[in-house]
C-alpha positions in Angstrom: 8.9 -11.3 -23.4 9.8 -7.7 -23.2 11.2 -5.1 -25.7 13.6 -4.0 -23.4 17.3 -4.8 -24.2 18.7 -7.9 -22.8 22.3 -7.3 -20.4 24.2 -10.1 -23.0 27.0 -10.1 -20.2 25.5 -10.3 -16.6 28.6 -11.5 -15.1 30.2 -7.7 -15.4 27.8 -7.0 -12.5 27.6 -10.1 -10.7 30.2 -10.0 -7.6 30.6 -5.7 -7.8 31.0 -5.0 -4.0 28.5 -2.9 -2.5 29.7 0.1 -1.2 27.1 2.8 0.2 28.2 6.0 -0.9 29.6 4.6 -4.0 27.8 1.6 -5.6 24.7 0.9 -3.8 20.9 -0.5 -5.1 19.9 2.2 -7.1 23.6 3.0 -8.4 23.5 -0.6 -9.7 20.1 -0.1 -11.3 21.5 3.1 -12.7 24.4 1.0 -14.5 22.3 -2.3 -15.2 20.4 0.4 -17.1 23.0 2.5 -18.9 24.2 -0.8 -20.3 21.0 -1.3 -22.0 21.6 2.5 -23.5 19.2 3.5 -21.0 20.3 7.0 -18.9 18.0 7.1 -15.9 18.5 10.0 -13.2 20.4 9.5 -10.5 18.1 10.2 -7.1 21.4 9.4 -4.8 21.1 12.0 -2.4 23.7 14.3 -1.1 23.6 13.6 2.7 23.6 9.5 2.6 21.9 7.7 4.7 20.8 3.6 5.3 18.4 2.9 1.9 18.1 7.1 1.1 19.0 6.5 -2.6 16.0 3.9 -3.0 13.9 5.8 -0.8 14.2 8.7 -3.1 13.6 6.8 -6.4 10.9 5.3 -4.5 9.3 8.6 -3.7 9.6 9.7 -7.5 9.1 6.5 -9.0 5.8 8.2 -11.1 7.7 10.8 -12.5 10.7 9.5 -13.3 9.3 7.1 -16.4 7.8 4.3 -14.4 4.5 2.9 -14.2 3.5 0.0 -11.8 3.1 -3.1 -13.5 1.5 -6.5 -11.7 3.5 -9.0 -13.6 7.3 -8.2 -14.4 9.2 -8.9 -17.1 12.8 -8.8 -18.2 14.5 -5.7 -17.3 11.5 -3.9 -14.8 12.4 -2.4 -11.2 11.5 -4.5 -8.4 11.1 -2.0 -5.4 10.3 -3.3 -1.9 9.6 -2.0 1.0 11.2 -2.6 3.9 9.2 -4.2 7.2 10.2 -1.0 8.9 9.2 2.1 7.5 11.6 3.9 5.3 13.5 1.3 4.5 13.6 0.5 0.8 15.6 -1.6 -2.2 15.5 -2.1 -5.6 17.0 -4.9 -8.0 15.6 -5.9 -11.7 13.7 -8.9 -12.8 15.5 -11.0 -15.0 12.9 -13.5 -15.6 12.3 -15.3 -12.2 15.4 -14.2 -10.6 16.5 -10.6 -9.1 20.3 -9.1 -9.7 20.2 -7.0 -6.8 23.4 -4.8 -5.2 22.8 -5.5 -1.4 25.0 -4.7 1.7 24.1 -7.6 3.9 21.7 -10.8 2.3 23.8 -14.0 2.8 26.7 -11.8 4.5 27.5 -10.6 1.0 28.0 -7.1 0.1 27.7 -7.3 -3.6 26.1 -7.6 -6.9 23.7 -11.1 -6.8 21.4 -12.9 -8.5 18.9 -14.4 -6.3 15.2 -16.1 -6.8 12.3 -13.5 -5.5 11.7 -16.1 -2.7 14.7 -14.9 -0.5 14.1 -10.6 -0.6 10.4 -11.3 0.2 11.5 -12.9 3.7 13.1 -9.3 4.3 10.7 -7.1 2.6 7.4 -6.5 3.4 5.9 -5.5 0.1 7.2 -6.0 -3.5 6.2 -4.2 -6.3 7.4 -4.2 -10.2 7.8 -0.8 -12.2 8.2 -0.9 -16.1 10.2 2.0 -18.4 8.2 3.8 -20.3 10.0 6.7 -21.7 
């Protein structure tokens, strides 16, 4: 287990539509975060575009109070890379299962809980990133 909070209500995420200049990946994260009294910055840049937010927390991951981590636990970013380049997402772990904001798996643009299994078929690389500050 892990010392970070546990979300006792996962179900005021689960179903918030995605929206990409409003509540994307890394929006969600944000929140999923600030629920667990937990302010992280927001790396949602100014001139949007297709997975820029991500790709900008990806690029700062280091300094913004993550370290890499090769097994997850409750409450760590999962960041994957896309299998084209510059193409990036992140979700949390929640113990064998990813809630995830996403604008198009399953058809669904919204807030989900899924099983690692089906973002690996879209991402070419996963990686898990725990809070340290």
């Amino acid at each position: 287990m892990t010392d970070f909070p546990c979300c006792a209500d996962l179900s005021k995420f689960v179903g918030k539509p995605f929206c990409w200049q409003t509540y994307n990946c890394w929006q969600f994260v944000v929140d999923f975060y600030r629920d667990a009294e937990i302010e992280l910055k927001d790396y949602t840049p100014k001139d949007l575009s297709l997975s820029s937010a991500a790709r900008s927390f990806a690029e700062n991951i280091n300094t913004a109070g993550f370290v890499e981590v090769t097994t997850p636990l409750y409450g760590d970013v999962v960041l994957c890379a896309g299998k084209r380049d510059g193409l990036f997402h992140v979700g949390v772990w929640l113990d064998g299962n990813i809630i995830h904001c996403a604008s198009q798996f399953h058809g669904k643009g919204q807030v989900m809980i899924e099983e690692l299994y089906f973002l690996k078929q879209n991402f070419r690389k996963v990686t898990y990133w725990r809070w340290q500050q």
